[in-house]
mmCIF entry with sequence, helices, sheets and N, C-alpha, C, O atoms, coordinates in Angstrom:
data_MODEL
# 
_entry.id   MODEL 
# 
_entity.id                         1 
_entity.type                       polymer 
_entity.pdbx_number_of_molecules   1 
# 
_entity_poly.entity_id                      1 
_entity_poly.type                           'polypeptide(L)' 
_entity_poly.nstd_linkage                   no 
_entity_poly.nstd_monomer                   no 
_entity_poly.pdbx_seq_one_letter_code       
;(UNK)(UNK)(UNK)(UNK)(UNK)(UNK)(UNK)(UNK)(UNK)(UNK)(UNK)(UNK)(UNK)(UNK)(UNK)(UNK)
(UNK)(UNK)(UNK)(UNK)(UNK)(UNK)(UNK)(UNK)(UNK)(UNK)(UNK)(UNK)(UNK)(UNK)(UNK)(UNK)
(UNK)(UNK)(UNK)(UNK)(UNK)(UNK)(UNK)(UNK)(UNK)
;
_entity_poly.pdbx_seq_one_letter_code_can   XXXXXXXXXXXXXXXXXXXXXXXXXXXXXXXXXXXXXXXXX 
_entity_poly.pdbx_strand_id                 A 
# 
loop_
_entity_poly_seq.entity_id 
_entity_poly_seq.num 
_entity_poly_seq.mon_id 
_entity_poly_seq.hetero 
1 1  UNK n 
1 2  UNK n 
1 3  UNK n 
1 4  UNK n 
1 5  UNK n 
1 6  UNK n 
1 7  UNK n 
1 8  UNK n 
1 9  UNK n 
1 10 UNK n 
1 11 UNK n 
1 12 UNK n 
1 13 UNK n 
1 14 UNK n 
1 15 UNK n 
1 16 UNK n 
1 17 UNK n 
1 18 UNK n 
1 19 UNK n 
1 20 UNK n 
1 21 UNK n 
1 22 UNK n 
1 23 UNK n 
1 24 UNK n 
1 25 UNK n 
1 26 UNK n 
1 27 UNK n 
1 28 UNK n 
1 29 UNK n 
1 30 UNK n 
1 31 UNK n 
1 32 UNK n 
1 33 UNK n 
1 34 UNK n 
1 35 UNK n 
1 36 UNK n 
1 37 UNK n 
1 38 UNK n 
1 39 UNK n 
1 40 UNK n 
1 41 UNK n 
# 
_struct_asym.id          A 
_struct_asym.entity_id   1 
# 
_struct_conf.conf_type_id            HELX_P 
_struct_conf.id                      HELX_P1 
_struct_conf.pdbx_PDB_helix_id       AA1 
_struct_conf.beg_label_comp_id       UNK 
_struct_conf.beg_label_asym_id       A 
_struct_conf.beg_label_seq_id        4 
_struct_conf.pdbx_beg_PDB_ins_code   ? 
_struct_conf.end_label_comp_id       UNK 
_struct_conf.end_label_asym_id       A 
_struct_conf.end_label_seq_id        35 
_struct_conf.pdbx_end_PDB_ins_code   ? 
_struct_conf.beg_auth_comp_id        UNK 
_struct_conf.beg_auth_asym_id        A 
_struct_conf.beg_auth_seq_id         4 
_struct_conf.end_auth_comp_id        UNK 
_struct_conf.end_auth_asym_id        A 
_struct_conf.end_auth_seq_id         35 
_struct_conf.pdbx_PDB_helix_class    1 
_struct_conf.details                 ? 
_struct_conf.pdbx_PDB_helix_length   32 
# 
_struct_conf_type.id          HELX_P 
_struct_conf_type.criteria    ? 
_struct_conf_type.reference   ? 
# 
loop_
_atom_site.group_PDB 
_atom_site.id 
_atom_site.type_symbol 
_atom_site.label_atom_id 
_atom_site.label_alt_id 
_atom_site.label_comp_id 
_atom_site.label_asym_id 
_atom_site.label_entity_id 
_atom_site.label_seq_id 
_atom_site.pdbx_PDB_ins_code 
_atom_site.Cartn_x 
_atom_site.Cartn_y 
_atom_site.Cartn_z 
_atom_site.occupancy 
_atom_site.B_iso_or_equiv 
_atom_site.pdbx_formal_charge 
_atom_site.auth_seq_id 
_atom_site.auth_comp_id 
_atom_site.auth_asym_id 
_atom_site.auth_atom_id 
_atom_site.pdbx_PDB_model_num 
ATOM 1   N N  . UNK A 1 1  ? 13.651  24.112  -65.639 1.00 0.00 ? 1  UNK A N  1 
ATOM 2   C CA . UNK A 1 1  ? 13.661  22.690  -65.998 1.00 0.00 ? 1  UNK A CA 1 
ATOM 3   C C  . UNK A 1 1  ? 13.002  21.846  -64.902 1.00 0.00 ? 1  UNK A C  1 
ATOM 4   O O  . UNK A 1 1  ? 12.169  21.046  -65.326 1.00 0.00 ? 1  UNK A O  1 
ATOM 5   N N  . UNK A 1 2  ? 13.207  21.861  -63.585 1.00 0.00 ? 2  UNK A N  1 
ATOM 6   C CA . UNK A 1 2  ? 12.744  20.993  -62.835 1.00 0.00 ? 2  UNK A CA 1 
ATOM 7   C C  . UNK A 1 2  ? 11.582  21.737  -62.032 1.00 0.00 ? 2  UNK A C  1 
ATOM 8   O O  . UNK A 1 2  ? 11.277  21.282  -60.930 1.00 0.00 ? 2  UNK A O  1 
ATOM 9   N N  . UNK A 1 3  ? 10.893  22.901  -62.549 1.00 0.00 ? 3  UNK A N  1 
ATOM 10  C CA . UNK A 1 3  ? 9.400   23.490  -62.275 1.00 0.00 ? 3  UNK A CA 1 
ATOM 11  C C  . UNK A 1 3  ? 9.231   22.660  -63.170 1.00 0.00 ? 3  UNK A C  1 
ATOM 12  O O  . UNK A 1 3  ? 8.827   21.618  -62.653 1.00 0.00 ? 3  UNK A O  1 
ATOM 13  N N  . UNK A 1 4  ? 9.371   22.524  -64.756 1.00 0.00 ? 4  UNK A N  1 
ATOM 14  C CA . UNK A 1 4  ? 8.342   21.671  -65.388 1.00 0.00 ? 4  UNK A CA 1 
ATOM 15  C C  . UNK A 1 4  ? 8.027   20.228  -65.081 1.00 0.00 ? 4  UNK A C  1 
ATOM 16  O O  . UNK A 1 4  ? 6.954   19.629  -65.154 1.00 0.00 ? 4  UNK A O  1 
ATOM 17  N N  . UNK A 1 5  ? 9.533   19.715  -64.628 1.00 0.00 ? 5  UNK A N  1 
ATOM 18  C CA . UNK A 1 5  ? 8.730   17.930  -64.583 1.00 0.00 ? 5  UNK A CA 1 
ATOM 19  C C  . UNK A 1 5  ? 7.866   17.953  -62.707 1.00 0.00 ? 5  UNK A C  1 
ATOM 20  O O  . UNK A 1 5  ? 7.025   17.151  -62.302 1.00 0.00 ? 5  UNK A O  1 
ATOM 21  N N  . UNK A 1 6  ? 8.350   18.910  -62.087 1.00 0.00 ? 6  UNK A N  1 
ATOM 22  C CA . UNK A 1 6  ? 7.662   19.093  -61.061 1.00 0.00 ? 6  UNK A CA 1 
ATOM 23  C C  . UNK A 1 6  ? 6.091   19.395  -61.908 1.00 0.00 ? 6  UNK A C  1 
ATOM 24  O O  . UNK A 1 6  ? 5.492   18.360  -62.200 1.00 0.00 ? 6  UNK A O  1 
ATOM 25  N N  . UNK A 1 7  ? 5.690   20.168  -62.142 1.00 0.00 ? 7  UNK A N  1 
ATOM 26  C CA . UNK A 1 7  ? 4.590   20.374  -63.202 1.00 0.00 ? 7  UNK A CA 1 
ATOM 27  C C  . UNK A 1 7  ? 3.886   19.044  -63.504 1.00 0.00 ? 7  UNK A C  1 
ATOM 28  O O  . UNK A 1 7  ? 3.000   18.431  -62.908 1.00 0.00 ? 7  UNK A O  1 
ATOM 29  N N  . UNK A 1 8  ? 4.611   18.790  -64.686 1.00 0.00 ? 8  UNK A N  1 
ATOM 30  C CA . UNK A 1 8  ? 4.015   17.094  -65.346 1.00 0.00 ? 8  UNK A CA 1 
ATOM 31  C C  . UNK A 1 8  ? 4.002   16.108  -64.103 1.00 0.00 ? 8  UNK A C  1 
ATOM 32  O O  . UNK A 1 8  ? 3.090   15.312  -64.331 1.00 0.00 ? 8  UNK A O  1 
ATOM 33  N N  . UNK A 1 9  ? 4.510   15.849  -63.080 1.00 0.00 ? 9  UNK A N  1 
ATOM 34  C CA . UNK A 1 9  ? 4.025   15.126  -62.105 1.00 0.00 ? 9  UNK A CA 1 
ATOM 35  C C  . UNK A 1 9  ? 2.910   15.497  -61.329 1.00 0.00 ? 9  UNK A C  1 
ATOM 36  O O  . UNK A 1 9  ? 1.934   14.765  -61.162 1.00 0.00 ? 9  UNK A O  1 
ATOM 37  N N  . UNK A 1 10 ? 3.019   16.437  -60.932 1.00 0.00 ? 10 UNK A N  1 
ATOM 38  C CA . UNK A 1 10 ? 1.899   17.302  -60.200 1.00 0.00 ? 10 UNK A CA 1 
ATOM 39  C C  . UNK A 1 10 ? 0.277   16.655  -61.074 1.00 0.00 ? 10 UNK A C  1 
ATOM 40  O O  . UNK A 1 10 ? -0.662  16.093  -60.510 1.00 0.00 ? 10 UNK A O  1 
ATOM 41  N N  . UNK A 1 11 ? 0.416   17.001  -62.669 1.00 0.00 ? 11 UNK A N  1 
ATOM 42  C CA . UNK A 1 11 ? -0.665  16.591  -63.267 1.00 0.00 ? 11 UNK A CA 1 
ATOM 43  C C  . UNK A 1 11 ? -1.120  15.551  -63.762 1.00 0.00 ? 11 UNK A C  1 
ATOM 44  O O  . UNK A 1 11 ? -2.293  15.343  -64.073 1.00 0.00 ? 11 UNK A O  1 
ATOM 45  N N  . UNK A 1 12 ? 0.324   14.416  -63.921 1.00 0.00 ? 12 UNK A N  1 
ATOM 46  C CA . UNK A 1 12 ? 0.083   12.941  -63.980 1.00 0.00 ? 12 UNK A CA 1 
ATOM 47  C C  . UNK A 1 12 ? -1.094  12.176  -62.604 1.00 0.00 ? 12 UNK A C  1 
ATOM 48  O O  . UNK A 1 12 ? -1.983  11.324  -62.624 1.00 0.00 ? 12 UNK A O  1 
ATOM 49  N N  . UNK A 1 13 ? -0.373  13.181  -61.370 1.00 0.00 ? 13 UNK A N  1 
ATOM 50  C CA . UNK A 1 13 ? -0.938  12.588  -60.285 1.00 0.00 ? 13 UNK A CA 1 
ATOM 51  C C  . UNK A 1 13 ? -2.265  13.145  -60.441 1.00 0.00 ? 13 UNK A C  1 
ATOM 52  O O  . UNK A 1 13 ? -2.903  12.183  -60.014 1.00 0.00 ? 13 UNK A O  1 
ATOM 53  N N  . UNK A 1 14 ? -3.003  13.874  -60.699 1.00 0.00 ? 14 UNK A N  1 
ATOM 54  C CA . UNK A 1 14 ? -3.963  14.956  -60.613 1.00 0.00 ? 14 UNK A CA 1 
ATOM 55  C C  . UNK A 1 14 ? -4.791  13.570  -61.584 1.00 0.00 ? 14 UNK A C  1 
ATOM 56  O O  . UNK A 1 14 ? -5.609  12.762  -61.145 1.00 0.00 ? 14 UNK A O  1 
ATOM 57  N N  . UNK A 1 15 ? -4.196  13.676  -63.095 1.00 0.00 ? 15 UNK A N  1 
ATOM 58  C CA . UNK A 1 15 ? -5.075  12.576  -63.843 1.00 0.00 ? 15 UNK A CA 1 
ATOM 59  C C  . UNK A 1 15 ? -5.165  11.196  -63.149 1.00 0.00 ? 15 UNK A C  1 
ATOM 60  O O  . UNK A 1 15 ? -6.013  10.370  -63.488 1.00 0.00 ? 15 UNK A O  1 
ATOM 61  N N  . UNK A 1 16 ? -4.463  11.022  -62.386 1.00 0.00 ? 16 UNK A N  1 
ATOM 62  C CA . UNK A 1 16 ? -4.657  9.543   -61.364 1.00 0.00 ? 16 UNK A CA 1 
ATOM 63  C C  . UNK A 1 16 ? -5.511  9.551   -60.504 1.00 0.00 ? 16 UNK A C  1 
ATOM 64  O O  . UNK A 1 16 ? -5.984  8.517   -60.032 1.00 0.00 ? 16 UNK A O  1 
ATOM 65  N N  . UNK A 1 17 ? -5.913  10.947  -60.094 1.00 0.00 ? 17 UNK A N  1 
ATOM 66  C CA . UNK A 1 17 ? -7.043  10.801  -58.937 1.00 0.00 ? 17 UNK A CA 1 
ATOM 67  C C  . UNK A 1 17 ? -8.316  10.684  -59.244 1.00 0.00 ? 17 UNK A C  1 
ATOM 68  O O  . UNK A 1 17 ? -9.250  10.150  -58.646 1.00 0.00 ? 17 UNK A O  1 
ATOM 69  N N  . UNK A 1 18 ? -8.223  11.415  -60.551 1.00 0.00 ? 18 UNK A N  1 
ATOM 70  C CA . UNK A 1 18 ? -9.645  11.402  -61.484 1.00 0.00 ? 18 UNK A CA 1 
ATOM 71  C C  . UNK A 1 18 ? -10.064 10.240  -61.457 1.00 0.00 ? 18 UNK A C  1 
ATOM 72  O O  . UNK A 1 18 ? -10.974 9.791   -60.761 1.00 0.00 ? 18 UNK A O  1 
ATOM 73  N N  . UNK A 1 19 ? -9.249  9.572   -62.408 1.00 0.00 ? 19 UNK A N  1 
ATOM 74  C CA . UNK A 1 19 ? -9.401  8.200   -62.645 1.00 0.00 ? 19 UNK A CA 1 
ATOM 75  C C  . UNK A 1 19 ? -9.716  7.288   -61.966 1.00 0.00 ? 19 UNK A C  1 
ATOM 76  O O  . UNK A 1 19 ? -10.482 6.418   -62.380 1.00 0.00 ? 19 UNK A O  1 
ATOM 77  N N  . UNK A 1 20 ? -9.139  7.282   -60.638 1.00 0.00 ? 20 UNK A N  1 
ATOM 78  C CA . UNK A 1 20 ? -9.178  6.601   -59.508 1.00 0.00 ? 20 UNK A CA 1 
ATOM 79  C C  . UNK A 1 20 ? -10.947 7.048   -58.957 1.00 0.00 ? 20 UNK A C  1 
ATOM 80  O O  . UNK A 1 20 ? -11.935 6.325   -58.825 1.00 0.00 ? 20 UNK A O  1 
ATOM 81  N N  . UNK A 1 21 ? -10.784 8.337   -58.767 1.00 0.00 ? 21 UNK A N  1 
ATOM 82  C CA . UNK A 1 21 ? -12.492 8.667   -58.189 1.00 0.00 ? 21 UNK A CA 1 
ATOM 83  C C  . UNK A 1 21 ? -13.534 8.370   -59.211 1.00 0.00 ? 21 UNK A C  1 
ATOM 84  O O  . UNK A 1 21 ? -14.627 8.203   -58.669 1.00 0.00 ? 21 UNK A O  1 
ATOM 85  N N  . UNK A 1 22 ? -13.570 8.224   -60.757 1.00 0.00 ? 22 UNK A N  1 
ATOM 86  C CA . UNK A 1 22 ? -14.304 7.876   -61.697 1.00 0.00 ? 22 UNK A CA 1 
ATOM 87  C C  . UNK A 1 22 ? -14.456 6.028   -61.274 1.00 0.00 ? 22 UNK A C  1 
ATOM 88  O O  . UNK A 1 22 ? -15.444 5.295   -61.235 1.00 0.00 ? 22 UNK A O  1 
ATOM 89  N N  . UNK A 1 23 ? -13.552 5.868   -61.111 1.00 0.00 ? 23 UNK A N  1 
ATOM 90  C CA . UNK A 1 23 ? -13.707 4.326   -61.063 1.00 0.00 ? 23 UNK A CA 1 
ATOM 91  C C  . UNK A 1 23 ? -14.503 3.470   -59.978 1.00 0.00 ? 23 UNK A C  1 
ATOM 92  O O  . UNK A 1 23 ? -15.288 2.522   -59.958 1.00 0.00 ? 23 UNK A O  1 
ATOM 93  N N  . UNK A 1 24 ? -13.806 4.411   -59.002 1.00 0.00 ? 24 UNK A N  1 
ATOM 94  C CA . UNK A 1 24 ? -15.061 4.192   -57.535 1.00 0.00 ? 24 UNK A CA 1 
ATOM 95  C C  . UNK A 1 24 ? -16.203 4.777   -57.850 1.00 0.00 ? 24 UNK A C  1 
ATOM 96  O O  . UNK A 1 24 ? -17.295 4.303   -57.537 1.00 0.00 ? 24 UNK A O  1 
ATOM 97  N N  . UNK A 1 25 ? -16.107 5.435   -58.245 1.00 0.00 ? 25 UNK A N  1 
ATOM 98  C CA . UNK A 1 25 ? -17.833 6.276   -58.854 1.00 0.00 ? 25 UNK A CA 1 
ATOM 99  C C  . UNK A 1 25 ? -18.789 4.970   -59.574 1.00 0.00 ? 25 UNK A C  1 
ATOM 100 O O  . UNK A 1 25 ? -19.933 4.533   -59.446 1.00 0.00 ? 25 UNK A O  1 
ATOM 101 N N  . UNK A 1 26 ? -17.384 4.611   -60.519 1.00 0.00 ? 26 UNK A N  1 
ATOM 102 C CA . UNK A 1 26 ? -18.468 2.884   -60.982 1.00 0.00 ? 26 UNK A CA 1 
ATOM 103 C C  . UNK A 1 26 ? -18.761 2.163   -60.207 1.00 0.00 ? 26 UNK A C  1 
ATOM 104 O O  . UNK A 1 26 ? -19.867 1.881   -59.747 1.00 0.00 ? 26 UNK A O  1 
ATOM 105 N N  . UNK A 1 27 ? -17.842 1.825   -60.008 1.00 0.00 ? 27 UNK A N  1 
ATOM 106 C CA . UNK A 1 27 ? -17.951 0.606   -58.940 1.00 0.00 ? 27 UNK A CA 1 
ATOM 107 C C  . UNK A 1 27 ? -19.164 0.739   -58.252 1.00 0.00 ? 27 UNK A C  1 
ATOM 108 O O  . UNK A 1 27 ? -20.074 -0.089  -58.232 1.00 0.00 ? 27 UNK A O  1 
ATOM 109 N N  . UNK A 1 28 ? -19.131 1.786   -57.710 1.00 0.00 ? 28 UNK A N  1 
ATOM 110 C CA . UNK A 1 28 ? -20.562 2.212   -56.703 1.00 0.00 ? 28 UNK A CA 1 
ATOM 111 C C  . UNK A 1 28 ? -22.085 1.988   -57.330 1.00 0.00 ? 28 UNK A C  1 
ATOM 112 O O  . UNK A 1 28 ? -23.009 1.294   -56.907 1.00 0.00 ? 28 UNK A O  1 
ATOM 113 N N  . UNK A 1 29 ? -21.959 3.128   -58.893 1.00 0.00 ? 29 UNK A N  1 
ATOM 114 C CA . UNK A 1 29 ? -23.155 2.690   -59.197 1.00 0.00 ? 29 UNK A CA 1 
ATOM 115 C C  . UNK A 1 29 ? -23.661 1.094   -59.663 1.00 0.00 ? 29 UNK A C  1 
ATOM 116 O O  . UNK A 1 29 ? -24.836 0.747   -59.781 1.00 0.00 ? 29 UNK A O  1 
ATOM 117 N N  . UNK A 1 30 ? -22.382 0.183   -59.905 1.00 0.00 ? 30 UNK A N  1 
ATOM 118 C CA . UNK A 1 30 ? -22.556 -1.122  -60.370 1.00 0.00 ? 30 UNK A CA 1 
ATOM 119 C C  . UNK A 1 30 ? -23.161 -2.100  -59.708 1.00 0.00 ? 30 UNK A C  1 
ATOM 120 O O  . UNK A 1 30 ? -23.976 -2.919  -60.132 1.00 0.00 ? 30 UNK A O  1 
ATOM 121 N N  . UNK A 1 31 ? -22.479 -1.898  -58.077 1.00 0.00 ? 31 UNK A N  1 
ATOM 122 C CA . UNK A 1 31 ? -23.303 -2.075  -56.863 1.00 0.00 ? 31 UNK A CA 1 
ATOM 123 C C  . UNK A 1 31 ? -24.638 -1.474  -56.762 1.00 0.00 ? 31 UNK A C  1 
ATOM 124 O O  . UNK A 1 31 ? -25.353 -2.469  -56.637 1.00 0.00 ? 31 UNK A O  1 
ATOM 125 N N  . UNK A 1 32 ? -24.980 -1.018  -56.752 1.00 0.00 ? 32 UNK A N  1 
ATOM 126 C CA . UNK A 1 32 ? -25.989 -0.041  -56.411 1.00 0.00 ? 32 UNK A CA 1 
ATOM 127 C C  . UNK A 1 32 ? -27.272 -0.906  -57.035 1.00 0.00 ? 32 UNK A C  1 
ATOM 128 O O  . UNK A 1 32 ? -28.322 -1.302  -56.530 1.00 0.00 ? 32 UNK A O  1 
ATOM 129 N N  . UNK A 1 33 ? -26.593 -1.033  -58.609 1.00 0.00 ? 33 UNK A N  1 
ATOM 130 C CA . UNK A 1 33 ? -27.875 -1.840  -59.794 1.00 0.00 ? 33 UNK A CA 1 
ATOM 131 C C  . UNK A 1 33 ? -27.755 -2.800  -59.301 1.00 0.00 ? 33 UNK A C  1 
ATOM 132 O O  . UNK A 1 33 ? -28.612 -2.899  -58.423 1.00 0.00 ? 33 UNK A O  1 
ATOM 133 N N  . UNK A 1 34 ? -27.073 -3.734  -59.360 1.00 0.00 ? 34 UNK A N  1 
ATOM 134 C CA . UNK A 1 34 ? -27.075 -5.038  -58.627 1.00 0.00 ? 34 UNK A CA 1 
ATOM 135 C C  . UNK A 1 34 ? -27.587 -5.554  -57.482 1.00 0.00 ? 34 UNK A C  1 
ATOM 136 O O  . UNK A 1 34 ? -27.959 -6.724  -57.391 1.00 0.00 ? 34 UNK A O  1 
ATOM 137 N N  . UNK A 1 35 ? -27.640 -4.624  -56.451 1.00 0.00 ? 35 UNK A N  1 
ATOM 138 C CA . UNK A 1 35 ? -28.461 -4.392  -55.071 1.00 0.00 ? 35 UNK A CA 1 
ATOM 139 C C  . UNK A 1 35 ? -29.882 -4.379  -55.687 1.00 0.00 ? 35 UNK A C  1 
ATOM 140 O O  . UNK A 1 35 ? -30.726 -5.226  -55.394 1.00 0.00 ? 35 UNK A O  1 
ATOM 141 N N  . UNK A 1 36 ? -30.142 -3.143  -56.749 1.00 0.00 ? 36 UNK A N  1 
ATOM 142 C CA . UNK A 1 36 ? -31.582 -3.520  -56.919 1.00 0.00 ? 36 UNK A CA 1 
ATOM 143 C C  . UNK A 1 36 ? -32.224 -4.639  -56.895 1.00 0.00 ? 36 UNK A C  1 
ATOM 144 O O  . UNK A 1 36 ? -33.157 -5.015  -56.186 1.00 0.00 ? 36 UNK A O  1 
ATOM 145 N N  . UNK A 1 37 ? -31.214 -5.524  -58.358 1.00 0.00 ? 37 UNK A N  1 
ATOM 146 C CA . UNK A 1 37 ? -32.123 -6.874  -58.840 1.00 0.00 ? 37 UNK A CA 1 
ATOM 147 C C  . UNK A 1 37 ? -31.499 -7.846  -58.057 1.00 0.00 ? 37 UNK A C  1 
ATOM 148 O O  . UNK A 1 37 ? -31.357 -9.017  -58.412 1.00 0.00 ? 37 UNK A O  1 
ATOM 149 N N  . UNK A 1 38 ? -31.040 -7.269  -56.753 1.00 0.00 ? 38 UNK A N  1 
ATOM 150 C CA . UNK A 1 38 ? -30.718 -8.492  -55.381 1.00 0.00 ? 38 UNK A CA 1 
ATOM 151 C C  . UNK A 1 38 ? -30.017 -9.520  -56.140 1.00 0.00 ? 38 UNK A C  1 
ATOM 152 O O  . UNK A 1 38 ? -30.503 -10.651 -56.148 1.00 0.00 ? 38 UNK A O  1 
ATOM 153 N N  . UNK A 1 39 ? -28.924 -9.279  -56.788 1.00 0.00 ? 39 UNK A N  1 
ATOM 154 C CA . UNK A 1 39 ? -27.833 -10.342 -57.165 1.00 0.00 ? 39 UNK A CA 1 
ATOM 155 C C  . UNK A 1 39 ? -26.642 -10.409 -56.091 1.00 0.00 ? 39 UNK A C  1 
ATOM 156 O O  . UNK A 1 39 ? -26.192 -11.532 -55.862 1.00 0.00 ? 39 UNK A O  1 
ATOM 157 N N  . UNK A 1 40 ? -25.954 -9.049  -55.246 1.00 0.00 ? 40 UNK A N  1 
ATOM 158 C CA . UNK A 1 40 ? -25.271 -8.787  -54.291 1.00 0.00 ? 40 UNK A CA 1 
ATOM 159 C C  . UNK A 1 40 ? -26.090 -9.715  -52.990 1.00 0.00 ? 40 UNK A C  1 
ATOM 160 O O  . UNK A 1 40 ? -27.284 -9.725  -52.693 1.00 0.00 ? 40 UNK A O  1 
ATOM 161 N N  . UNK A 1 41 ? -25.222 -10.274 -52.533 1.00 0.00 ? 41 UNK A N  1 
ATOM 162 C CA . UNK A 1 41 ? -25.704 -11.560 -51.818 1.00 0.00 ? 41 UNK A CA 1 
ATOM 163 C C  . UNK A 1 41 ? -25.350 -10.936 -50.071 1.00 0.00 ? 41 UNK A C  1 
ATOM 164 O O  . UNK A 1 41 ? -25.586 -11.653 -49.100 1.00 0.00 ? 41 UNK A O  1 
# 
């Protein structure tokens, strides 16, 4: 019983990091375009 919710936390957190590194992943390239057409000041 408490291997599994040890388990489901383990992978809640796991899907949080994704998410978290996908998001900085945007962020970055959003910057990145924006730097091109020199709107980032």
């Amino acid at each position: 019983m408490l291997v599994r919710i040890a388990i489901s936390k383990i992978r809640k957190r796991l899907i949080f990091m994704k998410n978290k590194e996908s998001y900085f992943f945007l962020s970055e390239m959003l910057y990145n375009k924006k730097k091109e057409k020199g709107l980032v000041l």
